[in-house]
VODRENVO-202640 format. One record per residue (C-alpha): residue number from 0; x, y, z. Coordinates in pm, 1 decimal. Layout:
NODE num       c1       c2       c3
NODE NUM        X        Y        Z
...
END
This chain:
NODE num       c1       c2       c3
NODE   0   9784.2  14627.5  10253.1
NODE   1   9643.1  14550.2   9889.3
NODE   2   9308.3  14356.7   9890.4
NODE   3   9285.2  14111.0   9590.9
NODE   4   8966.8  14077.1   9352.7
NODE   5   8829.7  13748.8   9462.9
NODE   6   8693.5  13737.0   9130.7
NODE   7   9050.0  13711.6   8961.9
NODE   8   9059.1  13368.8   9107.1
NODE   9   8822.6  13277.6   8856.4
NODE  10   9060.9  13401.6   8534.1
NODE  11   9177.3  13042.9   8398.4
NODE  12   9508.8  13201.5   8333.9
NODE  13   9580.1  13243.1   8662.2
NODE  14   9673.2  12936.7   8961.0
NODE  15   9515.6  13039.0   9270.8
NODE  16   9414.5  12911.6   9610.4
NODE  17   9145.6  13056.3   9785.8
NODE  18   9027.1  13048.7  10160.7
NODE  19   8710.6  13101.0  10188.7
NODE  20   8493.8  13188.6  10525.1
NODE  21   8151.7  13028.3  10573.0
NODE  22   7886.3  13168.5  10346.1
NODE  23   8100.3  13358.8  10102.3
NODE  24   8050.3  13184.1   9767.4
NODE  25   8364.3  13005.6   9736.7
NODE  26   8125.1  12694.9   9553.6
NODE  27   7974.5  13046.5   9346.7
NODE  28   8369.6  13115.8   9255.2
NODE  29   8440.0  12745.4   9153.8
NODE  30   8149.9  12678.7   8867.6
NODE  31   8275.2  13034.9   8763.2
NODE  32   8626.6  12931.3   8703.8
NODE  33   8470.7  12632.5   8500.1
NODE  34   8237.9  12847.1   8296.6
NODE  35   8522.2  13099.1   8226.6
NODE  36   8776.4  12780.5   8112.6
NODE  37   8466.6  12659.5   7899.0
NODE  38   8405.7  13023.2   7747.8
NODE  39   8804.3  13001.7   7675.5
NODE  40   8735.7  12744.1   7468.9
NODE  41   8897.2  12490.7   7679.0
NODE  42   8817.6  12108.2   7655.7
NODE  43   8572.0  12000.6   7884.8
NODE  44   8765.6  11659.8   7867.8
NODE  45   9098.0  11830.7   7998.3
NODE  46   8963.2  11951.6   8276.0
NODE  47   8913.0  11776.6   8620.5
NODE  48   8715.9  11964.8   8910.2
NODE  49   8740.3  11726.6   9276.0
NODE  50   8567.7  11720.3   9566.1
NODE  51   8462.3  11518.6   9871.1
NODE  52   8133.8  11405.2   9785.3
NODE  53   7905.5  11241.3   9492.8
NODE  54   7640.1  11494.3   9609.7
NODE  55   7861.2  11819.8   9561.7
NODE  56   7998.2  11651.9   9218.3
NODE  57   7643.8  11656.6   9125.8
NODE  58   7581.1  11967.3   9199.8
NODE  59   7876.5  12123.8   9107.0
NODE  60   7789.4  11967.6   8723.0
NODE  61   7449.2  12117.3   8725.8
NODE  62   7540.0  12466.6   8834.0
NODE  63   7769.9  12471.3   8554.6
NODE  64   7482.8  12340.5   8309.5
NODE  65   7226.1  12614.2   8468.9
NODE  66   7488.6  12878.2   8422.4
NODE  67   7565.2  12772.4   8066.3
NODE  68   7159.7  12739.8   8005.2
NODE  69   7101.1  13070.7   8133.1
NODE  70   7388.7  13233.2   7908.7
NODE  71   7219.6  13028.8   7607.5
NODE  72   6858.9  13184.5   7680.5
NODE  73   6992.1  13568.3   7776.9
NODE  74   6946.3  13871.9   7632.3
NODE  75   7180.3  14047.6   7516.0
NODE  76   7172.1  14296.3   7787.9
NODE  77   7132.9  14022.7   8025.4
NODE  78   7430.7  13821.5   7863.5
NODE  79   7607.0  14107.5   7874.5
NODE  80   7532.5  14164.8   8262.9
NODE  81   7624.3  13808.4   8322.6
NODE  82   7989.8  13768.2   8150.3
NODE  83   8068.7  14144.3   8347.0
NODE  84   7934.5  13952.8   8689.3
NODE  85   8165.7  13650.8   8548.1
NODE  86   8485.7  13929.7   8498.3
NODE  87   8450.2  13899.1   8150.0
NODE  88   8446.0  14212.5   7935.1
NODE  89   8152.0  14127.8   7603.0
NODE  90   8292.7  14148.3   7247.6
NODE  91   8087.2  13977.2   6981.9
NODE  92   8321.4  13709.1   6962.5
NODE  93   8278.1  13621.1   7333.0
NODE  94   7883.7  13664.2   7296.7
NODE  95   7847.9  13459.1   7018.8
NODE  96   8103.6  13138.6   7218.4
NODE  97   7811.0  13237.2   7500.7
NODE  98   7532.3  13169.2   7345.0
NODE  99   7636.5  12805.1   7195.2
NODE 100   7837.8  12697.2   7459.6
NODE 101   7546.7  12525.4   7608.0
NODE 102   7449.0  12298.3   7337.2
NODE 103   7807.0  12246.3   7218.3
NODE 104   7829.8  12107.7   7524.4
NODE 105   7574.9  11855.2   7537.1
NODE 106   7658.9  11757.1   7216.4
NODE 107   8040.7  11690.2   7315.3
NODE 108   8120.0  11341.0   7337.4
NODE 109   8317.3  11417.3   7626.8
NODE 110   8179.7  11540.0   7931.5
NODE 111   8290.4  11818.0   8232.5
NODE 112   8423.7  11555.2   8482.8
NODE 113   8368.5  11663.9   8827.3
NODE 114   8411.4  11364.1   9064.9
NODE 115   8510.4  11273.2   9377.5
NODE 116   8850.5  11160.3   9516.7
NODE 117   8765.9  10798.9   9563.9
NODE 118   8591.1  10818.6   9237.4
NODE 119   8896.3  10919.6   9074.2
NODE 120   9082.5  10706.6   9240.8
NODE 121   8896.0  10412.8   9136.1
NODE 122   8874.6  10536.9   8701.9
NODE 123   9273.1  10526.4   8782.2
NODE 124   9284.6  10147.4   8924.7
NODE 125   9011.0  10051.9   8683.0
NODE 126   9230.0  10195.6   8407.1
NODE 127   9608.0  10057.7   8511.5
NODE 128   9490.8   9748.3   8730.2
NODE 129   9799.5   9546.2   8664.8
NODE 130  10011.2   9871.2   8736.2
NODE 131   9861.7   9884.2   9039.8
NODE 132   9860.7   9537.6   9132.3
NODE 133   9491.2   9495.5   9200.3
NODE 134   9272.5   9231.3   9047.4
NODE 135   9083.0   9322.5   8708.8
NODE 136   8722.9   9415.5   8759.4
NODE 137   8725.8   9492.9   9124.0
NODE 138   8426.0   9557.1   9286.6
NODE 139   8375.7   9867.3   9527.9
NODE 140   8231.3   9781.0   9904.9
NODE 141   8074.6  10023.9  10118.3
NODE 142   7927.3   9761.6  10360.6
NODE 143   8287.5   9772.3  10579.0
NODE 144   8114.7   9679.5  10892.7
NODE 145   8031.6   9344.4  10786.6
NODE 146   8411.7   9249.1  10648.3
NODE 147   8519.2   9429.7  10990.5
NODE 148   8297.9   9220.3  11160.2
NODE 149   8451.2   8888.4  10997.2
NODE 150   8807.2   9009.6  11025.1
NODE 151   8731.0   9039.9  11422.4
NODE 152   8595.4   8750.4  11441.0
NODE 153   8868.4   8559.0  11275.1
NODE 154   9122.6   8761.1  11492.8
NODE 155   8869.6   8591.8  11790.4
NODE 156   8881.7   8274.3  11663.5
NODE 157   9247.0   8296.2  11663.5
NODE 158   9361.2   8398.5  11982.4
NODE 159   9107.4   8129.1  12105.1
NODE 160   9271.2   7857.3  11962.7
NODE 161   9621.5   7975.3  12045.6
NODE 162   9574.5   8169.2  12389.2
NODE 163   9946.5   8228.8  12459.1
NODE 164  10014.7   8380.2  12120.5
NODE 165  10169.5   8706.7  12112.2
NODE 166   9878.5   8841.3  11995.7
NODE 167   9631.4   8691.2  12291.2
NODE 168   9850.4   8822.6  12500.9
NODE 169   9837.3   9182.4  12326.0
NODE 170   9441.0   9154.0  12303.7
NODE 171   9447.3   9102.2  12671.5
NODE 172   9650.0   9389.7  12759.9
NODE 173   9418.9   9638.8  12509.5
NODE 174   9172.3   9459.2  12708.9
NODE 175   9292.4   9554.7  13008.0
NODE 176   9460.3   9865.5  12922.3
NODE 177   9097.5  10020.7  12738.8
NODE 178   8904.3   9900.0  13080.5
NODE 179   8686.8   9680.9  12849.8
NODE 180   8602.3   9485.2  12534.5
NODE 181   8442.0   9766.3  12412.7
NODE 182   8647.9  10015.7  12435.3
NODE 183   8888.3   9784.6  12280.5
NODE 184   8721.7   9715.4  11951.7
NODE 185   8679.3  10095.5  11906.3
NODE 186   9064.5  10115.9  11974.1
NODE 187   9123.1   9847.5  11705.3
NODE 188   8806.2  10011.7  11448.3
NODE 189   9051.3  10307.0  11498.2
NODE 190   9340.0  10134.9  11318.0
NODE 191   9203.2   9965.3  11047.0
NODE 192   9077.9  10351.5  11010.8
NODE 193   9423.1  10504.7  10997.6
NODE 194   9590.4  10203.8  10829.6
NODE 195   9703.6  10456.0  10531.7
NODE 196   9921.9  10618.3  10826.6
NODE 197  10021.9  10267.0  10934.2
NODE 198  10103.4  10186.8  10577.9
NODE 199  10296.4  10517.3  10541.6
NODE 200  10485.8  10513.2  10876.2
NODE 201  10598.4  10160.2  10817.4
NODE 202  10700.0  10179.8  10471.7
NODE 203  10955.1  10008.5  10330.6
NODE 204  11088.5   9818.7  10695.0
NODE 205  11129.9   9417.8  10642.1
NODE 206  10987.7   9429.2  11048.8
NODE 207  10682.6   9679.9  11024.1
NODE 208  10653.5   9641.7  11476.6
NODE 209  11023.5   9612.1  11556.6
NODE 210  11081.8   9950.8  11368.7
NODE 211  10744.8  10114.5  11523.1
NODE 212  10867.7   9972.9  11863.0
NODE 213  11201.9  10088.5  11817.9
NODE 214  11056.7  10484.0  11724.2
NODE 215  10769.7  10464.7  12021.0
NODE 216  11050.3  10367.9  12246.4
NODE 217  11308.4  10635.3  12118.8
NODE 218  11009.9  10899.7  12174.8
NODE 219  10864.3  10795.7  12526.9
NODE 220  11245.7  10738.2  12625.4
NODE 221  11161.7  10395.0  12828.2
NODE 222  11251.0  10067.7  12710.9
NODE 223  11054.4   9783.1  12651.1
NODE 224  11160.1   9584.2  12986.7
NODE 225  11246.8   9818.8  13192.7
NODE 226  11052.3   9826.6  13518.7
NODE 227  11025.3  10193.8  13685.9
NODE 228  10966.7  10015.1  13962.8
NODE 229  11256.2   9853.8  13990.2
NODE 230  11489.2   9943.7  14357.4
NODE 231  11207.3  10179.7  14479.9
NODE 232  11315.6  10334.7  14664.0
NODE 233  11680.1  10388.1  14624.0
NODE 234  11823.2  10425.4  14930.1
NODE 235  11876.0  10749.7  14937.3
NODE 236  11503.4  10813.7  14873.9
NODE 237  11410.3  10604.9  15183.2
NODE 238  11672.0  10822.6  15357.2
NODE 239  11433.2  11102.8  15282.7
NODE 240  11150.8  10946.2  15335.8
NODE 241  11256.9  10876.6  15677.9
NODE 242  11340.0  11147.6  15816.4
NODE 243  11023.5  11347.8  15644.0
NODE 244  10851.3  11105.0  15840.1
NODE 245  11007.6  11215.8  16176.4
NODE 246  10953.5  11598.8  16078.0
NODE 247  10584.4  11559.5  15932.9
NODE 248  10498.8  11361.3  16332.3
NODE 249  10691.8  11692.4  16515.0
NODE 250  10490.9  11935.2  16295.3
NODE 251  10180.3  11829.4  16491.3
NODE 252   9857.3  11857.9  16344.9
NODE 253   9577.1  11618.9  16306.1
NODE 254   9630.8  11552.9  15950.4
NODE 255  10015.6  11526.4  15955.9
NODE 256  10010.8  11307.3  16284.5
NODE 257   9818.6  11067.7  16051.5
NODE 258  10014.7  11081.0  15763.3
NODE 259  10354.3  11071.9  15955.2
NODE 260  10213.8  10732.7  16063.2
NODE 261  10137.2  10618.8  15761.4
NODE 262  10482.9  10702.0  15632.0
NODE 263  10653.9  10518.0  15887.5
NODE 264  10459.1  10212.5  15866.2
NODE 265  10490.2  10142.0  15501.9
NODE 266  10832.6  10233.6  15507.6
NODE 267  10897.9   9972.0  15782.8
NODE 268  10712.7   9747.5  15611.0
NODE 269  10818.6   9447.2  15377.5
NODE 270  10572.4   9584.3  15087.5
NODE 271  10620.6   9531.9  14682.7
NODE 272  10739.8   9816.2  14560.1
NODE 273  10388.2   9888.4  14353.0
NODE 274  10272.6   9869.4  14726.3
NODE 275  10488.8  10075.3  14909.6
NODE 276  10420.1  10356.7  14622.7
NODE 277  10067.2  10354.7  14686.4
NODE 278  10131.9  10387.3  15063.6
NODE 279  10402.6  10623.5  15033.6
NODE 280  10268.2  10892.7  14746.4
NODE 281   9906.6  11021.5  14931.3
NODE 282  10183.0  11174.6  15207.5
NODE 283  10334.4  11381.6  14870.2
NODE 284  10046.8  11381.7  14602.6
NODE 285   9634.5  11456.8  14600.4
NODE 286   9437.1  11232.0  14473.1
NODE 287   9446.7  11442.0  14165.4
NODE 288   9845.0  11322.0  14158.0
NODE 289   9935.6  11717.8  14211.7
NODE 290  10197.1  11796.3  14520.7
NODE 291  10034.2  11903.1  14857.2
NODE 292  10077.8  12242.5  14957.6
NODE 293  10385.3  12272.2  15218.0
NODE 294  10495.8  12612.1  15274.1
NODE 295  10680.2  12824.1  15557.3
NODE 296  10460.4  12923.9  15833.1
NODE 297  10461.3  13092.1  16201.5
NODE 298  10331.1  12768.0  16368.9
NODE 299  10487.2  12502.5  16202.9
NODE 300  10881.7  12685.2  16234.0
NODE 301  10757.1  12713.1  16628.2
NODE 302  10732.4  12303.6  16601.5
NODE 303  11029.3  12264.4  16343.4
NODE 304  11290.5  12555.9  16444.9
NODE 305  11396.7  12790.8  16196.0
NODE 306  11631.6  12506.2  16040.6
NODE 307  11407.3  12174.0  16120.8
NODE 308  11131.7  12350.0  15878.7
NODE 309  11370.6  12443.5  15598.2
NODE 310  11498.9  12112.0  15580.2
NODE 311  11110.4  11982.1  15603.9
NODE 312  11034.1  12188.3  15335.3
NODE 313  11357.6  12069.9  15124.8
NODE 314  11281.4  11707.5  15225.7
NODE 315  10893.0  11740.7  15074.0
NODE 316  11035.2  11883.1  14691.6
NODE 317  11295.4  11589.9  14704.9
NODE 318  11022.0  11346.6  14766.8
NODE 319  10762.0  11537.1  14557.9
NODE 320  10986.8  11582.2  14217.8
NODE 321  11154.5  11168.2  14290.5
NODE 322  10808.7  11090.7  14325.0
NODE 323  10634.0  11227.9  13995.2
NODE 324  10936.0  11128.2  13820.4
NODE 325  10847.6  10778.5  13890.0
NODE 326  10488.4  10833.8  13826.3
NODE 327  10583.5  10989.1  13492.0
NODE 328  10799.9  10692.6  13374.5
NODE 329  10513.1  10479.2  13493.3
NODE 330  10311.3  10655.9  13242.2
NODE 331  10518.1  10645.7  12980.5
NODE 332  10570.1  10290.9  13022.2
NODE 333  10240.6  10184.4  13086.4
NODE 334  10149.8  10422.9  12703.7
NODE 335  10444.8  10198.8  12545.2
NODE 336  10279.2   9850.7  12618.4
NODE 337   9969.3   9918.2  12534.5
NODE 338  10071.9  10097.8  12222.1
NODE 339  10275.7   9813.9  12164.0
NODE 340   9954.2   9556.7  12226.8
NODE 341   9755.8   9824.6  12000.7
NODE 342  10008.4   9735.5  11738.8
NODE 343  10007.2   9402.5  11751.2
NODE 344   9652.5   9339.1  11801.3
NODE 345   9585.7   9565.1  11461.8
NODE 346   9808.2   9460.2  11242.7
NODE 347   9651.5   9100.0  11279.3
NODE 348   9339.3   9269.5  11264.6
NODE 349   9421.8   9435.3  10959.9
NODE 350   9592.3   9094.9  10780.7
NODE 351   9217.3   8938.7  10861.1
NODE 352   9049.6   9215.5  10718.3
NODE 353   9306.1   9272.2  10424.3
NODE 354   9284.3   8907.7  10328.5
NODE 355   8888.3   8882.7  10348.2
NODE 356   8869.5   9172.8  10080.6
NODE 357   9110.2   9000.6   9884.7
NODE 358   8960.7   8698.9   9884.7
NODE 359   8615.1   8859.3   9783.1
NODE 360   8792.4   9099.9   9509.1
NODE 361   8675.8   9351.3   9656.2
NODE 362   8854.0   9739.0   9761.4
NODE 363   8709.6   9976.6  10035.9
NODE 364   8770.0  10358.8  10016.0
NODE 365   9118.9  10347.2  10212.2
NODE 366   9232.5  10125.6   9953.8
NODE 367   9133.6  10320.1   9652.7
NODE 368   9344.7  10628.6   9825.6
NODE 369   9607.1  10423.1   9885.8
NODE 370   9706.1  10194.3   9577.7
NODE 371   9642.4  10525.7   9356.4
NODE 372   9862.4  10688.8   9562.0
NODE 373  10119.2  10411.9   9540.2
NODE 374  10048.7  10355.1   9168.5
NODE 375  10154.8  10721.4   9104.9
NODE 376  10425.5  10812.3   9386.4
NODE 377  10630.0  10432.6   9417.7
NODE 378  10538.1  10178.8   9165.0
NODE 379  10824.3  10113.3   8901.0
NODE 380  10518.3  10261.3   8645.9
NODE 381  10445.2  10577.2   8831.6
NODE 382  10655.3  10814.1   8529.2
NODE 383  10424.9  10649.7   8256.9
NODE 384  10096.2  10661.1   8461.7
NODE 385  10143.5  11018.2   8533.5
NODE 386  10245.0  11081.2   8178.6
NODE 387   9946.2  10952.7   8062.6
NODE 388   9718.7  11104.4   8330.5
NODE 389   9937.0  11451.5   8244.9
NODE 390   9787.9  11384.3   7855.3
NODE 391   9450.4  11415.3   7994.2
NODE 392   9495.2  11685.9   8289.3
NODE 393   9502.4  12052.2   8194.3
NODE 394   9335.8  12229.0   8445.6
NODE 395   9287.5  12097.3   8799.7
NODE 396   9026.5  12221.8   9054.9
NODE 397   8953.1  12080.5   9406.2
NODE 398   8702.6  12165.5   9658.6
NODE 399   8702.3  12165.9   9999.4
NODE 400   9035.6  12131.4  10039.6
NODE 401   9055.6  12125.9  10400.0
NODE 402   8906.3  11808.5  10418.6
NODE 403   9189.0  11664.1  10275.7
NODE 404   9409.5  11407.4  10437.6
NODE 405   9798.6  11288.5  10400.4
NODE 406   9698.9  11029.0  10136.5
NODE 407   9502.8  11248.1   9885.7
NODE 408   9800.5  11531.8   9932.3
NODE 409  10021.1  11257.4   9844.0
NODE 410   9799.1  11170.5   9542.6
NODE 411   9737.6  11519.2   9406.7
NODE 412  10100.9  11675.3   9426.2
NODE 413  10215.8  11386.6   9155.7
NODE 414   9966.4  11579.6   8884.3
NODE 415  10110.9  11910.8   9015.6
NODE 416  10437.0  11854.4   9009.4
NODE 417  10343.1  11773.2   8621.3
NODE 418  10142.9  12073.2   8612.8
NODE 419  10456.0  12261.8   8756.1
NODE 420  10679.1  12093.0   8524.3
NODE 421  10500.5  12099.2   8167.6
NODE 422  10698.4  12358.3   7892.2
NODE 423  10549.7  12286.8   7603.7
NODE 424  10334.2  12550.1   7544.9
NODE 425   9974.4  12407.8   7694.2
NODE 426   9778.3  12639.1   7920.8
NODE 427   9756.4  12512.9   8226.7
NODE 428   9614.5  12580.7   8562.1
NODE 429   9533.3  12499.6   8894.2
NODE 430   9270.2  12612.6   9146.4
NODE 431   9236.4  12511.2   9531.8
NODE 432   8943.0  12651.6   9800.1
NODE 433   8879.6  12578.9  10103.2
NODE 434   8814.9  12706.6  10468.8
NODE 435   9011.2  12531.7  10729.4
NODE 436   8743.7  12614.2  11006.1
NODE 437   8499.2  12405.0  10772.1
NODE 438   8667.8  12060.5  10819.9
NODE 439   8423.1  11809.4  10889.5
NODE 440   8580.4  11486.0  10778.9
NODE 441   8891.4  11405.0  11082.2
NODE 442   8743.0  11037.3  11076.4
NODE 443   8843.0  11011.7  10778.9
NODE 444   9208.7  11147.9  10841.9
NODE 445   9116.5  11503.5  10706.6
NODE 446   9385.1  11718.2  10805.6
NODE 447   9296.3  12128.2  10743.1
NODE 448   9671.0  12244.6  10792.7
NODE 449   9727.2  12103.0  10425.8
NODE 450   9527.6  12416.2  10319.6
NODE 451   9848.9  12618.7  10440.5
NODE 452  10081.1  12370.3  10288.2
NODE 453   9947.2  12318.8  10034.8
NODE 454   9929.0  12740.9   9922.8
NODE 455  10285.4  12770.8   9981.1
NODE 456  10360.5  12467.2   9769.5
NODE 457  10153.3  12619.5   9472.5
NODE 458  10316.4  12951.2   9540.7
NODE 459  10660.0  12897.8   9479.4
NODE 460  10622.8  12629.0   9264.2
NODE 461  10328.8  12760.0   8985.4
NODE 462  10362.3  13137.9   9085.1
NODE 463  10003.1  13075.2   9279.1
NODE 464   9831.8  13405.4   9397.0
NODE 465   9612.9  13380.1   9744.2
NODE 466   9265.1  13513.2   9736.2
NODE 467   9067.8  13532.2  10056.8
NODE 468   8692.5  13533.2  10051.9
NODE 469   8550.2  13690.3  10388.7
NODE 470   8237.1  13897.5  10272.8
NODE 471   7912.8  13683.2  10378.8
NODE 472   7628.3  13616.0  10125.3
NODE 473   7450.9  13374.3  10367.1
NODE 474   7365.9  13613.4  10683.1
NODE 475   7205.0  13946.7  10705.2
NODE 476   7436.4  14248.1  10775.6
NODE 477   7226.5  14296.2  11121.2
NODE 478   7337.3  13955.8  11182.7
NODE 479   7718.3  14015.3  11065.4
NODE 480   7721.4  14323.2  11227.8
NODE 481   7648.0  14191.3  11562.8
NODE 482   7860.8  13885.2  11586.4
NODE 483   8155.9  14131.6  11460.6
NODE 484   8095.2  14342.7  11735.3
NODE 485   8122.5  14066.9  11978.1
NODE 486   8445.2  13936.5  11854.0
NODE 487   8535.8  14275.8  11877.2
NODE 488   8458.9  14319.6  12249.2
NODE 489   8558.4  13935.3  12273.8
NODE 490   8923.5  14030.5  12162.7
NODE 491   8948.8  14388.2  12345.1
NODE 492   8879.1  14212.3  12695.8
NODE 493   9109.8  13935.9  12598.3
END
């Protein structure tokens, strides 16, 4: 198997994804590639280098200006050293673009823009506001606790004033169902979180819960008033039951004396069904919920007969499977209704919180990923707005790409699709890195398998090449060499 040049990720004429380990100067690659597109004389206006942070922006633009400065100040030995390191052969024409590059940089009117998504996302709003349909002049809040805060306690103030409301009566089951009010704002925090997914999932549907009730029920396969409860037992359950009671008292032993007495009580009983369960299921189930142990031995087939314990042993599985059947559809009907409360509860939640940022002009994060993704994938402008971000766009570069999530996918595969589409005659290029075991940002919705998808999109779309960086910079071989050697024993005893 050939093993690629990591460097030739860094040639601008190539598109290229690269997965980088820990430690392997992936962010080392990345200012190359810039320095290489700005040594080809590229525009540093047409080119747009993401990532997930203002602080690696930052630094991202002053590695490129160090790199630049030190090709400006070099030697010519040294500069020659330096565009060989950079996979650039020297001619004088490529020393002499070297050496100026630096100032004809500084002097450019435009600068290198390396931003962040939700930066980006906002120069895109900021830029097609009524396009988008967000008020002109937005301002940006960070300080989300406080409008979650209000939104809760509007959604408070609500149910207090209308306690039998549909959504009282769904804040009491989350109650309920999270074992606390605690719990439960955490369970609600965790919507307004993922309300790009909620957004997503319930796109389009004049009845956002009524078609998210309808899917949850298709998937848990219960319905929404069905009781699992209901008949238990069926009579020929309690047929079963009965006579495993008569078997489990013959098979004497302390412990099945007791139980066969419990059996037979609760079964001649007039319990609730919810009762009669929890009288009937210790006989059958641990208190872990997992079936007791009944198996053929000498003693009990002297009690039983050859044909009394087969059928005793028969009679337990019936009971056993009947009875973690019903605990199983108690499960997954119990999951649906508070699912269902979860639902309701946070999409009022969310129409609180949604209509205090409105009413203060203002836009969190989530909605900056969200409206540009809109603006660009459904909005009756999206063509023009991606025509004239296309105008702008040649070369694309994102960092950290496994910290991606649905919503920024969504966003970026618009401007590929462009890049993937343009014939006339521009160079044009794309670059992705990232290490899937480096994803640090799941509350946020990051979502590493992207990485993968990502690649394959690129490859059979733009003809992308994958380039794997595994050689650490950041340890000492002793070190390397050790923890190889236990992965290597790790995996042989495995």
């Amino acid at each position: 198997m050939t093993t690629l040049d990591p460097l030739l990720a860094a040639d601008p004429a190539r598109n290229a994804t690269v997965h980088a380990s820990a430690g392997t100067g992936k962010t080392w690659l990345l200012v190359t590639r810039i320095v290489r597109l700005l040594l080809a004389d590229i525009q540093p206006e047409s080119i747009l280098a993401v990532t997930f942070t203002r602080k690696a922006a930052a630094e991202m633009q002053q590695r490129v200006t160090e790199r630049l400065r030190g090709l400006a100040c070099a030697a010519p030995d040294d500069l020659d050293a330096m565009l060989r390191q950079y996979g650039i052969e020297p001619d004088a024409a490529m020393r002499a673009r070297a050496a100026r590059l630096y100032e004809a940089l500084l002097f450019n009117p435009y600068s290198l823009r390396a931003t962040t998504f939700h930066a980006f996302c906002q120069e895109l709003l900021q830029r097609f506001p009524l396009e988008a349909g967000v008020a002109p002049g937005f301002a940006i809040s960070e300080a989300t606790g406080i409008l979650e805060q209000s939104a809760w306690d509007a959604l408070v103030a609500q149910t207090a004033t209308n306690p039998d409301s549909p959504v009282a009566l769904a804040l009491d089951r989350l109650v309920a169902g999270c074992d606390g009010l605690g719990s439960t704002r955490s369970a609600l925090h965790s919507f307004l979180a993922h309300r790009s997914d909620w957004w997503a999932f319930t796109q389009g549907q004049p009845d956002a819960l009524q078609f998210a009730t309808r899917r949850l029920t298709e998937l848990l396969q219960v319905d929404v008033d069905s009781d699992p409860l209901d008949g238990f037992p069926a009579a020929a359950l309690r047929e079963s039951l009965q006579r495993f009671a008569v078997l489990l008292g013959r098979n004497t032993t302390k412990t099945n004396t007791a139980l066969a007495d419990s059996l037979a009580l609760a079964l001649a009983a007039p319990l609730e069904p919810a009762a009669l369960l929890d009288a009937v299921a210790p006989v059958f189930l641990t208190a872990k919920g997992e079936p007791r142990e009944r198996k053929a031995a000498t003693a009990q087939q002297k009690r039983l007969g050859e044909a009394g314990e087969a059928e005793f042993l028969a009679l337990h599985e019936r009971c056993v499977n009947a009875l973690l059947e019903l605990r199983d559809r108690q499960a997954r009907c119990n999951t649906l209704h508070n699912t269902l409360a979860w639902y309701t509860a946070g999409m009022e939640l969310l129409t609180h919180y949604q209509r205090i940022k409105q009413e203060q002009r203002v836009l969190d994060f989530a909605d900056l990923e969200w409206l540009a993704c809109e603006l660009l994938n459904r909005s009756e402008h999206a063509s023009w707005v991606q025509y004239k971000l296309d105008s702008r766009i040649d070369h694309l570069l994102v960092d950290e790409f496994q910290d991606t999530n649905p919503t920024q996918w969504r966003l970026l595969l618009p401007l590929l699709q462009e890049l993937a589409a343009g014939q006339d005659g521009r160079g044009r290029s794309v670059f992705l890195v990232g290490d899937r075991k480096q994803s640090i940002y799941s509350f946020r919705r990051a979502n590493p398998a992207l990485l993968e998808e990502a690649s394959v999109w690129l490859q059979q779309h733009l003809q992308a090449q994958r380039y794997p960086l595994d050689a650490s910079r950041r340890s000492a071989a002793a070190i390397m060499d050790c923890v190889n050697t236990c992965l290597l024993y790790t995996s042989d005893a495995a």
